[in-house]
N, C-alpha and C positions, 0 to 999 in steps of 0.2 A: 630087335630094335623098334619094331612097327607098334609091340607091345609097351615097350615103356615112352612110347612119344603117346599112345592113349594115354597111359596113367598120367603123364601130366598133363596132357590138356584136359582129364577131366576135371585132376585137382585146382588146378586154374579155373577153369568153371565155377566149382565151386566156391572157391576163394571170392570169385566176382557174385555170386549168387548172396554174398555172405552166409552160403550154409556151413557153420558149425555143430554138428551134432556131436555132443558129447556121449564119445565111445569111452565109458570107462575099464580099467583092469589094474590090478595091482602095482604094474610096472608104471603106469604112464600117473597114476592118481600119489602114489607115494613120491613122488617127486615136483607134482603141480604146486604152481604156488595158492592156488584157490583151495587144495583140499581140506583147507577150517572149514569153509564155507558152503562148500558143493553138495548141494541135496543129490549129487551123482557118482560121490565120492565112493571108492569101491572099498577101502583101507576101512569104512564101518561094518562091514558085512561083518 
């Protein structure tokens, strides 16, 4: 429990930092709606 009360306050964190870092990979990029557009799009490798 102790473990996923971290993971979301760190995502919350983040969330408040506005850190977005785009992680891409096949699953999460072939389903985005930016992938025309994403110089981080994984779906061109």
């Amino acid at each position: 429990l102790e473990e996923a009360i971290a993971a979301v306050r760190a995502a919350a964190a983040g969330i408040r930092a506005r850190a977005f870092a785009a992680t891409p990979s096949y699953n999460a990029c072939r389903s985005c709606a930016y992938n025309q557009i994403c110089p981080f799009t994984a779906t061109r490798e």
